[in-house]
C-alpha positions in Angstrom: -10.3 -48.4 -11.6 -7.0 -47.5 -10.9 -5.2 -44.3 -10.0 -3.8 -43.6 -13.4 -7.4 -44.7 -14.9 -8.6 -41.7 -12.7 -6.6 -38.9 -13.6 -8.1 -39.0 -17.6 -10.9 -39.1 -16.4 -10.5 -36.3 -13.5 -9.3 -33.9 -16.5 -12.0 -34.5 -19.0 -14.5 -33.9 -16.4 -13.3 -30.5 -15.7 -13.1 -30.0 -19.3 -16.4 -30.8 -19.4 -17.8 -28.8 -16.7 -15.6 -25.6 -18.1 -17.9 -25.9 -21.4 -20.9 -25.9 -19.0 -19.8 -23.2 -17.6 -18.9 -21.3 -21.1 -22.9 -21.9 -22.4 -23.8 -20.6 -19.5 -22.2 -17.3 -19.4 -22.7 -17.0 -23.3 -26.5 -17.0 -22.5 -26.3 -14.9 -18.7 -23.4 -12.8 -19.1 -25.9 -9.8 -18.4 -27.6 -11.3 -15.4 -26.0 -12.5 -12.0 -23.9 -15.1 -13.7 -21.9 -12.5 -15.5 -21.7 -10.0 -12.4 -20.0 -13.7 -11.4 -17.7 -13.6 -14.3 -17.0 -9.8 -13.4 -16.3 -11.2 -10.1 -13.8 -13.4 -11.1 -12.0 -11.8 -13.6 -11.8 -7.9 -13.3 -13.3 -8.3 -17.3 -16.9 -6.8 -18.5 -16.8 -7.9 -21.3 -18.4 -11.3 -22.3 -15.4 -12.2 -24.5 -12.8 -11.5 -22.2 -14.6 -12.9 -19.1 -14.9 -16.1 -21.3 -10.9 -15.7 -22.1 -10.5 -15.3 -17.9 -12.2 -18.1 -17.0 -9.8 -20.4 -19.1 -7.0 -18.3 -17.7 -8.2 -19.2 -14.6 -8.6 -23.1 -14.8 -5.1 -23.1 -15.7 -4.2 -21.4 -12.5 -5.1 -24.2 -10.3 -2.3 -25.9 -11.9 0.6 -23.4 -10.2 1.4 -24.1 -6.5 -0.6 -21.8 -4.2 0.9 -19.1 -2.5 1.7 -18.9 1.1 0.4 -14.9 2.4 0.4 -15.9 5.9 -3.2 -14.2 6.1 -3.2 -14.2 10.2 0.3 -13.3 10.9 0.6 -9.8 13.1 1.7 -7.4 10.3 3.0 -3.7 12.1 2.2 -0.5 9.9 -1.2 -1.8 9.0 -3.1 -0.3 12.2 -3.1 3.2 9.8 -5.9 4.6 7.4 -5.2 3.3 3.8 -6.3 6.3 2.1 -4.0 7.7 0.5 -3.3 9.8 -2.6 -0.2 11.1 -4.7 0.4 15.1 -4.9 2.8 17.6 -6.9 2.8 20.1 -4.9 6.0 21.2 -5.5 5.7 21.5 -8.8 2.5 24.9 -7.5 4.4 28.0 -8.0 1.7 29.8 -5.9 1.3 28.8 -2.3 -2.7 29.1 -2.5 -2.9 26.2 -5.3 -0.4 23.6 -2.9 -3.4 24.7 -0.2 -6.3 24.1 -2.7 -5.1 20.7 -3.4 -4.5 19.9 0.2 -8.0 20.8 1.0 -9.6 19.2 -1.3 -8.0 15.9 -1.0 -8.8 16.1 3.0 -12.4 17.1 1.5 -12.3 13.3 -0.6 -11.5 11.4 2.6 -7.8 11.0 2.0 -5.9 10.6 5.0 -2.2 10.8 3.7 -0.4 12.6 1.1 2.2 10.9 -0.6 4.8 13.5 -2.0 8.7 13.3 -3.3 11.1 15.8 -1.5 13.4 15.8 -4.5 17.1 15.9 -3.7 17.7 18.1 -6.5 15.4 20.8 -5.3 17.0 21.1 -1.8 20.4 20.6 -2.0 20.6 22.5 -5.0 24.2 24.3 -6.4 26.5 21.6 -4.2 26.9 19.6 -1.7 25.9 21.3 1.8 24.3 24.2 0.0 20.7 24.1 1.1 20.2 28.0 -0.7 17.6 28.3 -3.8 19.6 31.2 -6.6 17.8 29.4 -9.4 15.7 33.1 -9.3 16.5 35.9 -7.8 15.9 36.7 -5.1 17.8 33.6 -3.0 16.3 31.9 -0.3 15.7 29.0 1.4 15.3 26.3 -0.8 13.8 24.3 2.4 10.9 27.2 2.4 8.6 25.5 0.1 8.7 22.4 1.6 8.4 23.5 4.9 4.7 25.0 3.7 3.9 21.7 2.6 4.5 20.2 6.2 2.5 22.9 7.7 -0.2 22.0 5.2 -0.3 18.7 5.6 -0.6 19.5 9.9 -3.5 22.1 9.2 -5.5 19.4 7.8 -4.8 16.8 9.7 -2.5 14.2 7.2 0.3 12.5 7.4 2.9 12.9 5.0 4.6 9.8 3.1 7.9 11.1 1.8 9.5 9.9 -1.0 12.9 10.8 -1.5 14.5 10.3 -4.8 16.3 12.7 -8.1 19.7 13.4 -7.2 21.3 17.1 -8.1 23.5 16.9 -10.9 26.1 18.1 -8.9 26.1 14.7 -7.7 27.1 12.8 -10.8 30.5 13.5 -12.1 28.6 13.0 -15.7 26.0 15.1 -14.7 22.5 14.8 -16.6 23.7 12.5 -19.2 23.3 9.8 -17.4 19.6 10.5 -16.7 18.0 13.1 -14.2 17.1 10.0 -11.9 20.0 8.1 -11.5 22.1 7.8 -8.9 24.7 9.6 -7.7 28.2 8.7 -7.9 28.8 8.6 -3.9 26.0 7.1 -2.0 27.3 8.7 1.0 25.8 12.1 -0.7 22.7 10.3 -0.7 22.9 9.4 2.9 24.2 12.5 4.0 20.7 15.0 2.5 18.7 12.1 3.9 20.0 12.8 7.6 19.7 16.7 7.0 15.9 15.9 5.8 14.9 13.6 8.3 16.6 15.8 11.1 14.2 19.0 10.3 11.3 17.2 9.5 12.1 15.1 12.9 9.1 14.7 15.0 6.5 15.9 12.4 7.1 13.1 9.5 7.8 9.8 10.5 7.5 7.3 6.9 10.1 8.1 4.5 10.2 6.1 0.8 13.7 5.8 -0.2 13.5 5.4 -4.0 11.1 4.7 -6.4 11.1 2.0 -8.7 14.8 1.6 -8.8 14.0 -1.7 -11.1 13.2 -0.1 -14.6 14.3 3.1 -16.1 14.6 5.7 -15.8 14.6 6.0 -12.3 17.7 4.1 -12.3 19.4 6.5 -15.1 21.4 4.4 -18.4 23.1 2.2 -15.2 22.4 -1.5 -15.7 19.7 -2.3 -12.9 21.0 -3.7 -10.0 19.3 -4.8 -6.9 22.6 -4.9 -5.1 23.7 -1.6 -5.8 19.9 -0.3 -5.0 20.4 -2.4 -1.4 23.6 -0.5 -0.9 22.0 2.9 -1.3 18.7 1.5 1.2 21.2 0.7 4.1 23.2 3.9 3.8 20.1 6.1 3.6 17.7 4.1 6.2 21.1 3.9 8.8 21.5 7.9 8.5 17.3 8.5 8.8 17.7 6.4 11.9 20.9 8.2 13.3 18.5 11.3 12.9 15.5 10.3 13.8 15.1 6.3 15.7 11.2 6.8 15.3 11.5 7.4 11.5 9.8 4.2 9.8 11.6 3.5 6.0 9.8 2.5 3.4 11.5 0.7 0.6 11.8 1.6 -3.4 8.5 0.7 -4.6 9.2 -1.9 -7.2 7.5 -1.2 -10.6 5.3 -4.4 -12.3 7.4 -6.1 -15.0 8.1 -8.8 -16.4 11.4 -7.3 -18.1 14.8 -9.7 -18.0 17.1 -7.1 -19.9 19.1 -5.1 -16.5 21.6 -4.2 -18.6 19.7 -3.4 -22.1 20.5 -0.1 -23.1 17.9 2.5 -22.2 15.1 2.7 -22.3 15.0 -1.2 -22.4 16.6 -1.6 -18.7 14.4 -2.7 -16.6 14.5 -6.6 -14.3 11.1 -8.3 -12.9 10.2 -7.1 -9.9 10.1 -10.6 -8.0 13.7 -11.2 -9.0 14.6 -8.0 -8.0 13.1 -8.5 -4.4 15.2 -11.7 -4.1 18.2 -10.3 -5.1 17.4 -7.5 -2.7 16.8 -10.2 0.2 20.0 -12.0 -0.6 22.0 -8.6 -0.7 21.0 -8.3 2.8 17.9 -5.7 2.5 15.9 -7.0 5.0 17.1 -5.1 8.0 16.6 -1.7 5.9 13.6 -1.5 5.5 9.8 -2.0 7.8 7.3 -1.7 4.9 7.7 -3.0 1.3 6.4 -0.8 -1.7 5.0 -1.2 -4.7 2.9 0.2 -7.9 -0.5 -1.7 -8.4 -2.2 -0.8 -11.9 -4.5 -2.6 -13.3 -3.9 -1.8 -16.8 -6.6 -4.1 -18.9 -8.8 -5.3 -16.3 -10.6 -4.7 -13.4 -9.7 -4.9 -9.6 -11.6 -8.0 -9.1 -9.3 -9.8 -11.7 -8.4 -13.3 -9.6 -6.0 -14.5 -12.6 -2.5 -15.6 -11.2 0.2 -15.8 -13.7 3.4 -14.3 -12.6 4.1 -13.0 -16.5 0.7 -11.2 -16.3 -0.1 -7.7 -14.6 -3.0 -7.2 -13.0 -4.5 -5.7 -9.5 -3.5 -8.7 -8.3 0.0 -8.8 -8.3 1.1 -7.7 -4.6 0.1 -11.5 -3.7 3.2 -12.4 -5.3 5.2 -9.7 -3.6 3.5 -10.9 0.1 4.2 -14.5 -1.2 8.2 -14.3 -1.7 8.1 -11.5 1.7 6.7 -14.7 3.4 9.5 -17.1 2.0 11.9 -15.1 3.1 11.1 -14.4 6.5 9.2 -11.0 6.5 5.7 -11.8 7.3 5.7 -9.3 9.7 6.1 -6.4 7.1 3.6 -4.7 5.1 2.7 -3.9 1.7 2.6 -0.2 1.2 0.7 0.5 -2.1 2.9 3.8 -3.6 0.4 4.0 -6.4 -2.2 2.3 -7.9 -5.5 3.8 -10.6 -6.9 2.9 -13.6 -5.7 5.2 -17.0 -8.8 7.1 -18.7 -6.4 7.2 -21.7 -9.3 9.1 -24.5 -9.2 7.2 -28.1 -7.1 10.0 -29.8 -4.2 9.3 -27.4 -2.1 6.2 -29.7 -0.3 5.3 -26.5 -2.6 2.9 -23.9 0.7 0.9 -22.6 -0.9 1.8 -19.2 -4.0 0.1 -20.1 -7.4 2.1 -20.7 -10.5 2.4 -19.0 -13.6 4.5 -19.6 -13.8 7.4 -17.5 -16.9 5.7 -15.9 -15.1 2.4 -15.6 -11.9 4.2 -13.5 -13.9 5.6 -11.3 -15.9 2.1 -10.2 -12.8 0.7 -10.7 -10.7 2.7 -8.0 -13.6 2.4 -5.5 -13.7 -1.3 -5.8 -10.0 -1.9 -5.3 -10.2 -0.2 -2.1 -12.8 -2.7 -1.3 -11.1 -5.9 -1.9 -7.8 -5.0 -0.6 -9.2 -3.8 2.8 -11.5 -7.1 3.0 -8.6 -9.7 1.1 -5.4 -8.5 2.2 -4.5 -7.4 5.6 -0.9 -7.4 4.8 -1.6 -4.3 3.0 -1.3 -0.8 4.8 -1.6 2.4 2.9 -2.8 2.1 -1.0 -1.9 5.9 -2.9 -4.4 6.7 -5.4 -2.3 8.1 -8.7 -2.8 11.0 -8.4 -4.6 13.8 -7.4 -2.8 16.5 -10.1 -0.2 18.4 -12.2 0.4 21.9 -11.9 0.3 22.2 -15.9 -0.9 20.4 -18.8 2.6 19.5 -19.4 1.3 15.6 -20.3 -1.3 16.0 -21.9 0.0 18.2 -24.5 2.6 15.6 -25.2 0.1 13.2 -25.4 1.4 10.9 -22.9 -1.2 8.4 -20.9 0.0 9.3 -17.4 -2.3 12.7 -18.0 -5.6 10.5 -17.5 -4.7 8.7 -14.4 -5.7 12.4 -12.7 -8.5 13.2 -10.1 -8.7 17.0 -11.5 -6.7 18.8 -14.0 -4.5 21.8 -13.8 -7.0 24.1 -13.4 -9.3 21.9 -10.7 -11.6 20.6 -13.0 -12.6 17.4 -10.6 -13.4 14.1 -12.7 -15.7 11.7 -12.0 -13.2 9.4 -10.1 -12.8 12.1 -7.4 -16.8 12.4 -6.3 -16.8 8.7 -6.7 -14.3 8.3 -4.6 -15.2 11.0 -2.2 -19.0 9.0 -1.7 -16.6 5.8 -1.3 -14.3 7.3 1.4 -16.8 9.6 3.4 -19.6 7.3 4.0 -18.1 3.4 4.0 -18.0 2.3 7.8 -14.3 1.8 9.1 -14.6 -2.3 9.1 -11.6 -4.5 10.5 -11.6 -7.9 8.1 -10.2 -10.8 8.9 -6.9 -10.8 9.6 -4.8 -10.1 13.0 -4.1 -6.2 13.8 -2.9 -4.2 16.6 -5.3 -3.7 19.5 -5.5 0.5 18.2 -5.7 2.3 15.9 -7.8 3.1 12.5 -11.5 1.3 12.5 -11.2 1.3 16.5 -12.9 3.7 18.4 -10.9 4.0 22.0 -13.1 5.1 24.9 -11.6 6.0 28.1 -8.3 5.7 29.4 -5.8 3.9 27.5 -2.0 3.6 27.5 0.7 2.1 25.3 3.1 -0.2 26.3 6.0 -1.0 24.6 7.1 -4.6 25.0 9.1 -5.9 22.2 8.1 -9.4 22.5 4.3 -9.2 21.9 3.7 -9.3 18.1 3.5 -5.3 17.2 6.0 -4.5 19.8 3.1 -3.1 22.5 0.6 -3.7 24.1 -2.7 -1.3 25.1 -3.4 -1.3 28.7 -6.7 -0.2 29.9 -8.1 1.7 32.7 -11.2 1.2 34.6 -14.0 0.8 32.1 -12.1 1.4 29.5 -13.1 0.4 25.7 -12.6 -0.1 22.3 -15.8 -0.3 19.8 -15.3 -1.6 16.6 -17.2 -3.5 13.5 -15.7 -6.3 12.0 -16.8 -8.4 8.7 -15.9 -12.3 9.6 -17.4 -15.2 11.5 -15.4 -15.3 15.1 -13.4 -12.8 17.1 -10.0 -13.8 19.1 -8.5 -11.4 21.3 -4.8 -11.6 22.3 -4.0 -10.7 26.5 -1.0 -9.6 27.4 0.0 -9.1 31.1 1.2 -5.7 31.9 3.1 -4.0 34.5 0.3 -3.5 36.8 0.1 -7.2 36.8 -1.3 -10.1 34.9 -4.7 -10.6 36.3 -8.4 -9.2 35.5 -10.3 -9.6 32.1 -11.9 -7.9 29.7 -15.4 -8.2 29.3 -17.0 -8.3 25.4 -20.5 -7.6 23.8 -21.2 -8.7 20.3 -23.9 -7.6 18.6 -25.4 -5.8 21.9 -25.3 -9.3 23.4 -23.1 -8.9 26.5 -21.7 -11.6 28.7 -18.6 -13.0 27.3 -15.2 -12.8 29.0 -12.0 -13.3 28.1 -9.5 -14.1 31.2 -6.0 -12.1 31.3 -3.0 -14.4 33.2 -0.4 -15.7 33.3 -1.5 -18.9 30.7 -3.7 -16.4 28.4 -1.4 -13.8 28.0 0.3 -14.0 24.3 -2.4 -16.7 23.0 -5.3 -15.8 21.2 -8.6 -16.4 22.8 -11.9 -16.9 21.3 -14.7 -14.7 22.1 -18.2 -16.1 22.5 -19.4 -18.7 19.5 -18.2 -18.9 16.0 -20.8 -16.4 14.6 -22.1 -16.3 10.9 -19.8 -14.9 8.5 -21.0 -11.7 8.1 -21.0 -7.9 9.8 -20.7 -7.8 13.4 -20.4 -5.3 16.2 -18.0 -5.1 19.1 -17.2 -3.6 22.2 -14.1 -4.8 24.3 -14.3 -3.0 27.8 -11.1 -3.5 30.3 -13.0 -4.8 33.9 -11.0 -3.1 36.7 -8.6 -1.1 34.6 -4.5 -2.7 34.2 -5.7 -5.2 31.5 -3.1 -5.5 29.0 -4.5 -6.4 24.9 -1.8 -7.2 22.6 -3.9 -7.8 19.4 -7.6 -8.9 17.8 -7.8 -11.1 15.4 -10.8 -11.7 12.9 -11.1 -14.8 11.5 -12.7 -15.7 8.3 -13.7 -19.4 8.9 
């Protein structure tokens, strides 16, 4: 038979084994066969998961993406839980404390919350005094409570700064409350005064959100070009004020939208080509972590459909994919906000997508899950979002009221106690993937000290003292560690014990240093246990690397 006689035949034997594969889920779609389905495409019911698998045969058509799973990805080595907060929409200081407190209490680890511009720099440019209500003060005094919160109970802060003053806009409002201002040297000039207090106690700054759909671009035509000028004025003056500060871009909002210039509210580009256009504008040195939304609107997080004109909890592969391409596997993915919308029947609007009450909080769990075990190019994922200080939403019947963990008056919903089992109990776990020698899922015993050495791939290494060591469980089937030499030398080892079987060794010289070493035998895929102890202390790690196969 010859090659072209093959391919027919090729296609009508998939075909065939698809409608196998139909009859069977049309008589198991209750047993394990449709947890399978469920599996594969985020859908429960049997309709839809039928719908998904067709979806998904014609996946395997489309090139496969490139996510450079084991490159050394910086920013990742921090805890990914993370939620979104108003607190600066409390009038009373004890409710911003309440909220703090009880997202600590769920397991969050960061709170993600805009310092607006318009809020500070109030009446003009310079003028950093709140006469809104008598009597004046400091309009930095409410925001300075929220740093002190956010040190009381031990989170980090992920500022995003964004909604300009209309003092800012020569036309003022009418051009929409988040647009940009005229002079994007206004813009850089309240991001050095911000970053310069806060310096020291608040390190990751957002600058932007979703500048590729309105309104957070105002009645402007969207332009990535303009959005990459404001990034590299405001990420230059954050660094003139602070050269730890780490600058998180815009996060880019899902669509498929081709219309920049429609007028509102119709303006709005895809987010892939606004990425591009960002890269060719010259972004790339502006920013250390790329950000974006992930909803998953109709369908579960499990949903493995790739289409790049359908939104799903999938989507950030394409955004790691064209990151990749352009030379930035060594950025993250910061998640700015992801959740499922509890949208109630009586509520006409569902362009978020709806979800049972029941179904978002399973939902929200399980995306934790599979981005922490399928993509460790992803950092910090912000639930949206913990809650509004009024009712404001839901009295205008608008969906973004049911993406809440508690309402106005602290009501919790069943997302929060789901989520709070989820994040209290579930076992820090490295996955495959290469990550920095420290940091969260490590437990470091003994003396340790960072190195910085720009050449090793997360710009340090860990050197350890006598006996020192680092504990950690990993999910995979093999374990590489990463020596580096340090400035006591490049000599020693480190000794490991996997699974409370001791005896393997990993050398540190001159020929190790900088090339990943396996540990022990390739073990079964599965949960393992490990602790890497330092043998006579001045052994320098410069990463551990988990591998899936």
């Amino acid at each position: 038979m010859t090659r072209a006689n093959r391919r027919p035949r090729r296609a009508w034997l998939a075909w065939v084994a698809l409608l196998v594969i139909l009859a069977l889920a049309a008589t198991a779609a209750e047993g394990p066969f449709g947890i399978l389905l469920y599996d594969l495409t985020g859908e429960e019911r049997l309709f839809s998961q039928l719908k998904g698998l067709t979806d998904l045969s014609a996946d395997l058509l489309r090139p496969r993406l490139h996510l450079a799973a084991d490159a050394p990805i910086r920013h990742t080595d921090v805890s990914p839980f993370g939620v979104n907060v108003f607190l600066n929409e409390e009038v009373e200081p004890a409710k911003r404390e309440l909220t703090v407190r009880l997202a600590q209490e769920a397991g969050f680890h960061w709170l993600r919350q805009e310092f607006p511009w318009q809020d500070i720099e109030i009446h003009g440019k310079g003028d950093f005094e709140d006469r809104r209500n008598p009597p004046a003060r400091s309009a930095w005094e409410k925001y300075d409570q929220i740093v002190d919160l956010a040190e009381q109970y031990g989170m980090g802060l992920i500022v995003r700064v964004s909604t300009p003053p209309a003092w800012s806009r020569a036309r003022g409002d009418e051009v929409g409350t988040f647009a940009p201002p005229d002079n994007y040297d206004d813009f850089g000039d309240f991001v050095y005064a911000l970053v310069s207090r806060y310096r020291g106690r608040i390190t990751y700054y957002q600058l932007w959100n979703e500048p590729n759909i309105y309104p957070e671009w105002g009645s402007y035509a969207i332009s990535p070009e303009d959005y990459t000028r404001l990034l590299r004025i405001g990420a230059t003056r954050a660094r003139e004020a602070d050269p730890n500060v780490v600058i998180i871009a815009g996060a880019l909002a899902s669509t498929i939208a081709l219309q920049p210039a429609a007028e509102p509210p119709n303006n709005a580009l895809n987010d892939l080509i606004f990425l591009q256009r960002m890269y060719d504008a010259g972004a790339a040195p502006y920013f250390d972590i790329m950000a974006m939304q992930a909803y998953g609107l109709w369908s579960g997080p499990t949903d493995r459909r790739m289409h790049p004109r359908v939104m799903n909890f999938g989507r950030p592969q394409f955004v790691r994919d064209l990151m990749v391409a352009n030379g930035d596997a060594a950025k993250p993915i910061w998640i700015s906000e992801m959740g499922w919308n509890a949208v109630p029947d009586d509520v006409p609007d569902k362009r978020f997508g709806q979800a049972s009450p029941d179904q978002q909080a399973r939902f929200t769990v399980a995306a934790y899950e599979r981005a922490l075990a399928e993509w460790p190019w992803v950092g910090v994922i912000n639930t949206w979002y913990f809650k509004r200080a009024t009712d404001e939403w839901a009295q205008q019947a608008r969906p973004e009221a049911y993406f809440r963990l508690a309402d106005p008056d602290f009501t919790l919903q069943p997302v929060y106690a789901s989520l709070q089992r989820y994040l209290t109990t579930a076992r820090p776990t490295l996955y495959p993937g290469t990550r920095a020698a420290a940091g969260w899922g490590i437990v470091a015993k003994g003396a340790w000290q960072t190195v910085d050495a720009p050449g090793s791939p997360f710009g340090r290494i860990w050197v350890g003292g006598p006996a020192a060591e680092l504990v950690f469980t990993f999910q995979g089937a093999g374990l590489r560690l990463t020596p580096a030499c340090s400035g006591d030398g490049c000599a020693g080892s480190f000794s490991v014990t996997l699974d409370g079987r001791a005896g393997y060794t990993v050398a540190v010289s001159a020929e190790t240093a900088g090339h990943p070493q396996q540990v022990g035998p390739r073990l079964a895929y599965g949960v393992h246990e490990a602790v890497v102890r330092a043998a006579a202390g001045g052994e320098g790690l410069a990463a551990i690397r988990v591998e899936e196969r």
